[in-house]
C-alpha positions as CSV (number, residue, x, y, z in Angstrom):
1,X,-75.8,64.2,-62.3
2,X,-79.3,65.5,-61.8
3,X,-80.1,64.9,-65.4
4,X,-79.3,61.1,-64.7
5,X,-81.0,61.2,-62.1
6,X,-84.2,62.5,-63.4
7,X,-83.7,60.1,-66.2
8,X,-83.9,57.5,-63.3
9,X,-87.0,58.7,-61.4
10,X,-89.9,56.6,-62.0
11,X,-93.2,58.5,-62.7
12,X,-96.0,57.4,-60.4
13,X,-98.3,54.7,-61.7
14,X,-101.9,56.2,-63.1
15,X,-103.3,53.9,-60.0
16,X,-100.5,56.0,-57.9
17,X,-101.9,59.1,-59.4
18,X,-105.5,58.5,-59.1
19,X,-105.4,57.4,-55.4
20,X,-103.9,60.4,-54.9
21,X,-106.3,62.5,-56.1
22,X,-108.7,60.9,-54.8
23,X,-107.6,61.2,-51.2
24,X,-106.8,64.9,-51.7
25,X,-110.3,65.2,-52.8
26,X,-111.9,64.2,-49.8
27,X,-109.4,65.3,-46.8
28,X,-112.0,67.7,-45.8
29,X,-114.6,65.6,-46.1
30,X,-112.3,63.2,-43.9
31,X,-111.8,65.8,-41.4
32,X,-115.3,66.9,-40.9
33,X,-116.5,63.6,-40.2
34,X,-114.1,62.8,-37.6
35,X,-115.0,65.8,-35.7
36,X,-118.7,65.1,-35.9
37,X,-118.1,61.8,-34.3
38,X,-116.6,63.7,-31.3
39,X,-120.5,65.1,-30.4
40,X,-121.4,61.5,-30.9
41,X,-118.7,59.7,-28.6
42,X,-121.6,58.8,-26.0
43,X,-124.3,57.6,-27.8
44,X,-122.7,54.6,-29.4
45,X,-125.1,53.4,-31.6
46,X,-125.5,56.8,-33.3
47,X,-121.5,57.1,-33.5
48,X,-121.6,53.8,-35.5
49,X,-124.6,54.7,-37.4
50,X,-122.3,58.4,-38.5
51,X,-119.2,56.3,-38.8
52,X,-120.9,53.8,-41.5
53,X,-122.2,56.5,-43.5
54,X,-119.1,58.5,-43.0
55,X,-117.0,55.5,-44.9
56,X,-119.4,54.8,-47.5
57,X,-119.5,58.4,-48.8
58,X,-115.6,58.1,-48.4
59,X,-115.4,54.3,-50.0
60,X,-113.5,53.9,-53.5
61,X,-114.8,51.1,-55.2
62,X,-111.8,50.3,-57.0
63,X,-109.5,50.2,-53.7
64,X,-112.2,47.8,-52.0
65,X,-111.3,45.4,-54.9
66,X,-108.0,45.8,-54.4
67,X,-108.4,45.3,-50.5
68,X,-110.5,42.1,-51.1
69,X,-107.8,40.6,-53.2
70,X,-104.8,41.1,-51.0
71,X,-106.6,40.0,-48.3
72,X,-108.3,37.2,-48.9
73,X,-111.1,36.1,-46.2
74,X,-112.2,40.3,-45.8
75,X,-115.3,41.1,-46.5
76,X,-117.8,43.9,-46.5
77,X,-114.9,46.6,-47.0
78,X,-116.4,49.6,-48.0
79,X,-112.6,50.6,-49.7
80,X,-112.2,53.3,-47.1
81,X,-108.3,54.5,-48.0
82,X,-105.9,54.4,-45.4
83,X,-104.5,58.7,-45.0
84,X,-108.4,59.5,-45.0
85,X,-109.3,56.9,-42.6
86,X,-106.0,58.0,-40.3
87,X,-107.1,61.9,-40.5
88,X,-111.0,61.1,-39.3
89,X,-109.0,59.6,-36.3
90,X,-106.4,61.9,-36.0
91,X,-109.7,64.6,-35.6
92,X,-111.4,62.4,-33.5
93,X,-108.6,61.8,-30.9
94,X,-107.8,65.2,-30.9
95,X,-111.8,65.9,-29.7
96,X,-111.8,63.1,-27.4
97,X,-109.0,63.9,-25.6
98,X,-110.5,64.4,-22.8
99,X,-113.3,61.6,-22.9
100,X,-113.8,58.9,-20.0
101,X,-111.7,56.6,-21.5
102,X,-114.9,54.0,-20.2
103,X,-117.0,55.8,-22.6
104,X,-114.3,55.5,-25.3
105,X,-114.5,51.8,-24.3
106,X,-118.0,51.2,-24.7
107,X,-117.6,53.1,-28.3
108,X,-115.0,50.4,-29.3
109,X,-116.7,47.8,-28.0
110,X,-119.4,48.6,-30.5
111,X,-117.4,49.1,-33.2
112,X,-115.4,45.7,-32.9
113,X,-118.5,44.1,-33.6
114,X,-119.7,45.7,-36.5
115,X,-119.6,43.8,-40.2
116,X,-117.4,46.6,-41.8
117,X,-114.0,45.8,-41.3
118,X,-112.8,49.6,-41.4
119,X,-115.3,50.5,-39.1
120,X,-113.6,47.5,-36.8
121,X,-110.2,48.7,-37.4
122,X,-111.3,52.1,-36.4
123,X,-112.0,51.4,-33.3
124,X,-108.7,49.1,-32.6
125,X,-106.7,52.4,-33.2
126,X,-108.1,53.4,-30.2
127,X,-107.4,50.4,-28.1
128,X,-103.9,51.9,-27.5
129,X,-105.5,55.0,-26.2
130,X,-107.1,52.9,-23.0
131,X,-104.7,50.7,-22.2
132,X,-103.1,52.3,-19.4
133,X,-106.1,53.4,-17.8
134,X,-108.1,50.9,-18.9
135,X,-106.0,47.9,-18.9
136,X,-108.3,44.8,-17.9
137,X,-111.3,45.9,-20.3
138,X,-109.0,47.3,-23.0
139,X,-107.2,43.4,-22.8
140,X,-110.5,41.8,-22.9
141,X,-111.8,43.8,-26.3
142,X,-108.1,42.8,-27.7
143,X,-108.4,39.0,-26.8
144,X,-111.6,39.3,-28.4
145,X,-110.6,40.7,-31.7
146,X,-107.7,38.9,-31.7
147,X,-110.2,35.8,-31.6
148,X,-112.3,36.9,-34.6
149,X,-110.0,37.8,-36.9
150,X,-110.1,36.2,-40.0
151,X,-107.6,38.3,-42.7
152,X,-104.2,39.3,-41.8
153,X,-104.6,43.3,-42.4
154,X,-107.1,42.9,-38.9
155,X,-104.7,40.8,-37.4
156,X,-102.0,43.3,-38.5
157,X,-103.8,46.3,-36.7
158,X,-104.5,45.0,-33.6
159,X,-100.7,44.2,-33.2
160,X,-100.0,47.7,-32.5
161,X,-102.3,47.9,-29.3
162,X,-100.4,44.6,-28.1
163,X,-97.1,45.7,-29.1
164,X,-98.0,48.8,-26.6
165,X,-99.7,46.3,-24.1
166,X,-96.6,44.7,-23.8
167,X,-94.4,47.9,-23.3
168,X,-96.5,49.1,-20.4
169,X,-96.8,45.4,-18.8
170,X,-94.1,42.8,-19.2
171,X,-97.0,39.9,-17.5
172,X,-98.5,40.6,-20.9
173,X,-96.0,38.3,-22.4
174,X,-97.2,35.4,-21.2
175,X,-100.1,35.8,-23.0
176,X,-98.6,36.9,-25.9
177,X,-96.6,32.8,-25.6
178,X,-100.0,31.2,-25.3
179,X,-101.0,32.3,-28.4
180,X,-98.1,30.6,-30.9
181,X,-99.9,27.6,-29.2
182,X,-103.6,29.0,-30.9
183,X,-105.3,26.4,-33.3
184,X,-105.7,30.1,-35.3
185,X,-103.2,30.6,-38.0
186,X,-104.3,34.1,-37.2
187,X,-103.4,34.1,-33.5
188,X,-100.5,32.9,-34.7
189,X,-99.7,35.6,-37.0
190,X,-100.7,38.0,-34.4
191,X,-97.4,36.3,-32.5
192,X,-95.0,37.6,-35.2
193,X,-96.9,40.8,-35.9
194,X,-96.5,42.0,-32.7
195,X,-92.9,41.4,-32.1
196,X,-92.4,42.9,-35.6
197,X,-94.4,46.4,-34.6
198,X,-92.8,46.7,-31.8
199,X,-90.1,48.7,-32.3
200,X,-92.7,51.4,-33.8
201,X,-94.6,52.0,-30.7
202,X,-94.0,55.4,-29.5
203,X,-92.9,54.3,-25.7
204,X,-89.9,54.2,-24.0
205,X,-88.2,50.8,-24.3
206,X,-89.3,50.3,-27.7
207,X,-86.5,49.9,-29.3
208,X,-85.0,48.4,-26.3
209,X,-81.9,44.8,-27.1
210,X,-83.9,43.5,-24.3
211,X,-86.6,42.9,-26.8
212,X,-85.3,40.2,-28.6
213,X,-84.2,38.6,-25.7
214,X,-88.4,38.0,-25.0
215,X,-89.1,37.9,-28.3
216,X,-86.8,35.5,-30.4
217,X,-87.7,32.4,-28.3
218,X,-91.1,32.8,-29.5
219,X,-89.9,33.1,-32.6
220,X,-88.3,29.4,-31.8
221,X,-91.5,28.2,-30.8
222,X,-93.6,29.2,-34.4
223,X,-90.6,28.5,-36.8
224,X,-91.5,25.4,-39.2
225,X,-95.1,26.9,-38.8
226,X,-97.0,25.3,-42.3
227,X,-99.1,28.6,-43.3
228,X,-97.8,30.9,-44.9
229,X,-99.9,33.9,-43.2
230,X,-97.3,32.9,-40.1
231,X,-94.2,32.7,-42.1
232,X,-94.4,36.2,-43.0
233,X,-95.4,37.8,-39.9
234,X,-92.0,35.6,-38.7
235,X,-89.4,36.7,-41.2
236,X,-91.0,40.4,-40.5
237,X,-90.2,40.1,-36.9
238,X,-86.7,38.4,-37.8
239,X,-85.8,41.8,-39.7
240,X,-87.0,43.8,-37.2
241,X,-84.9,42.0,-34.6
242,X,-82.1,41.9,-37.1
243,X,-82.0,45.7,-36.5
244,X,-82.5,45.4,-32.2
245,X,-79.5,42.5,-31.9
246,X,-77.7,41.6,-34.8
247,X,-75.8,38.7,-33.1
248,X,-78.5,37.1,-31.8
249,X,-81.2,36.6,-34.3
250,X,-78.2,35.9,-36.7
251,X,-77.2,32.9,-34.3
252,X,-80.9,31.7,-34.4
253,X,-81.2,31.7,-38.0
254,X,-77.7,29.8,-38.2
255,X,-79.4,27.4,-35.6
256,X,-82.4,27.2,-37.5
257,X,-80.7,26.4,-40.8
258,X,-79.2,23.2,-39.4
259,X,-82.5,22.3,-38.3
260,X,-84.1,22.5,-42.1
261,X,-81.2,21.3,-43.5
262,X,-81.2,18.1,-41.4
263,X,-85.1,17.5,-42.0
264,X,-85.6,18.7,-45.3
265,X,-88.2,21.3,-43.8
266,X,-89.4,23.7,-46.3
267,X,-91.5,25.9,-44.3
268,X,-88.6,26.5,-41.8
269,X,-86.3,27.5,-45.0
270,X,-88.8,29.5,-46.3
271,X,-89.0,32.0,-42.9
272,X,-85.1,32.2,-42.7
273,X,-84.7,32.7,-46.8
274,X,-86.9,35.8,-46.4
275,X,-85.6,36.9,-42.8
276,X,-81.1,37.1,-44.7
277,X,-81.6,40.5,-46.2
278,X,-80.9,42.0,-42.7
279,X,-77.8,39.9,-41.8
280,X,-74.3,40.3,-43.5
281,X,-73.5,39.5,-46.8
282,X,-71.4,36.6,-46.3
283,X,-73.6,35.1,-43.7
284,X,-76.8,35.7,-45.5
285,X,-75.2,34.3,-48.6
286,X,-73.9,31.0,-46.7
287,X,-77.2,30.5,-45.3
288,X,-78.9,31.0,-48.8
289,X,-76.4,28.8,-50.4
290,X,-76.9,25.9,-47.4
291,X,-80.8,26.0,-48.2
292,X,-80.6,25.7,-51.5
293,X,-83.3,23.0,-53.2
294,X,-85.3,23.1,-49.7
295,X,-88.7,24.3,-50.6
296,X,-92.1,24.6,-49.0
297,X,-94.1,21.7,-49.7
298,X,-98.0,22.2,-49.7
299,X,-98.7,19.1,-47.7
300,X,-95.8,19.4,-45.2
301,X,-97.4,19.3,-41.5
302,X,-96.2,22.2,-39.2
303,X,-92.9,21.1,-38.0
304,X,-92.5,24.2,-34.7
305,X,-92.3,23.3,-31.1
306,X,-95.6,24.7,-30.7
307,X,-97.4,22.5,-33.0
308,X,-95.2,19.6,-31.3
309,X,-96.9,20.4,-28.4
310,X,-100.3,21.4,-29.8
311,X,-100.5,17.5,-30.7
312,X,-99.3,16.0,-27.9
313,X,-101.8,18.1,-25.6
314,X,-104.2,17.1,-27.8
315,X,-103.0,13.2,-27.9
316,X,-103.3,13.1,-24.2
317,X,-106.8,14.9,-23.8
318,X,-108.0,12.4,-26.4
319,X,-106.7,9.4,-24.2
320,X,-108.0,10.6,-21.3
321,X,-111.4,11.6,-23.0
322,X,-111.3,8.1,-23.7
323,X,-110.3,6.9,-20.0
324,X,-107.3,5.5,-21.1
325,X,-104.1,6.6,-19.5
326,X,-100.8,7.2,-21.5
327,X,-98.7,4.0,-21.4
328,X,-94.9,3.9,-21.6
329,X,-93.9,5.7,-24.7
330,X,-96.7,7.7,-25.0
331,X,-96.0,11.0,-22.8
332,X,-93.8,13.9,-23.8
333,X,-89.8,12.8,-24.0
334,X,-87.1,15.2,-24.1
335,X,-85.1,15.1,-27.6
């Protein structure tokens, strides 16, 4: 048996190999540099300044590449890798643990504004940090991130400060909602990211049923989304809720089905295709087999509830732009 299963093992890649190497290489370095930005924590400009130079010494050339091609739209990555980025915060939190979370605040408020993305996602990780003592500033630096973002790996780390901003205030849902009405495929994405990170935030209720009861409506409302940056985030919330209430997100995706069944819509059947692996066999196989020849077309219109009423808001500002008031027919109608 353990001869099989050695014969099974499959040997890490050379890439596998040399990032590892590389990142054991420079832990200390890593380290170091998270603890000389504790000495820095009030002088932004010179924290940024240390933090730049920091990430460049610690940059791979060949994982900026990589970053750049996955994520297409980021820029000005410095190729910073993720375990050596995560232990210059885990030594700068530990410092700082007994900073004015104000001046942590108006360290992150520099930092979201630099041009180097990991310097950026640096200082979301430490968003979560001021949350509950900071909630109205720390929401405002979110919103404002949330805004700029322009690649999904940003909008994927700032769902982990929202996910938490949701835990420790349930009002924070409602804003959460206005956002899978956003013109930004990335807001939108944001939507799904969060509801999928939720269940990793370390707080009580994380893992809570109760969650899916918020959180698969607004899954209704961004289903038959056209880009594909929201269909992933979606299925990825799907699975998670998959795991929080079984019977429920299974009954939306048998709900759903019907709907791209009846319309033909390809960028619904995509979201529920990749969302079955969670569900039952049988039911993720009748689902599969139901969709079967319904594919994503590239020039398909966004076919959610949101986008429904994206249009029509935007139908009625135009006619009253124009001084023309809706006529009969022209208002929002029930279905």
């Amino acid at each position: 048996m353990i001869e099989a299963q050695a014969r099974t093992t499959k040997a890490p890649s050379p890439v596998t190999v040399a990032s590892n190497a590389f990142v054991a290489a420079h832990l200390g370095e890593a380290t170091a540099l998270g603890e000389r930005l504790v000495g820095l924590v009030a002088v932004p400009d010179a924290f940024v300044a240390s933090l730049r130079a920091g990430f460049r010494s610690l940059g791979d050339a060949a994982n900026a590449e990589s970053g750049r091609r996955i994520a297409p739209g980021l820029t000005g990555n410095l190729g910073v890798r993720l375990p050596l980025m995560e232990t210059a915060h885990k030594a700068f939190k530990r410092g700082t643990r007994q900073t004015s979370p104000a001046t942590i605040l108006d360290v992150v408020d520099r930092l979201l504004a630099d041009e180097v993305p990991e310097i950026r996602w640096f200082g979301m990780w430490n968003l979560a940090r001021t949350l509950s003592p900071e909630p109205e500033r720390t929401w405002q630096l979110l919103r404002r991130a949330a805004g700029e973002a322009h690649e999904w790996i940003t909008v994927d780390t700032l769902a982990h400060p929202y996910g938490e901003g949701l835990l420790r205030d349930p009002r924070r849902w409602e804003e959460l909602g206005r956002l899978a009405g956003s013109s930004s495929r990335w807001q939108r994405r944001l939507v799904g990211s969060t509801l999928a990170t939720l269940p990793h935030v370390k707080l009580s209720g994380a893992r809570d049923r109760a969650l899916a009861e918020r959180g698969l409506p607004l899954i209704v409302q961004l289903i038959g989304d056209e880009e594909p940056d929201v269909q992933k985030a979606l299925s990825w919330a799907l699975r998670t809720f998959a795991d929080l209430d079984a019977v429920a997100t299974a009954s939306l995706l048998e709900q759903e089905t019907r709907v791209a069944v009846r319309n033909r819509d390809g960028n619904r059947a995509w979201v529920i295709r990749d969302s079955l692996s969670k569900l039952p066999l049988p039911t993720a196989a009748r689902l599969r087999a139901d969709l079967d020849g319904i594919r994503r077309n590239p020039r398909a219109t966004s076919t959610s509830p949101a986008a429904d009423a994206a249009r029509a808001l935007h139908s009625a500002a135009t006619l009253a732009a124009a001084g023309t008031a809706p006529g009969p027919g022209l208002g929002l109608r029930e279905e």
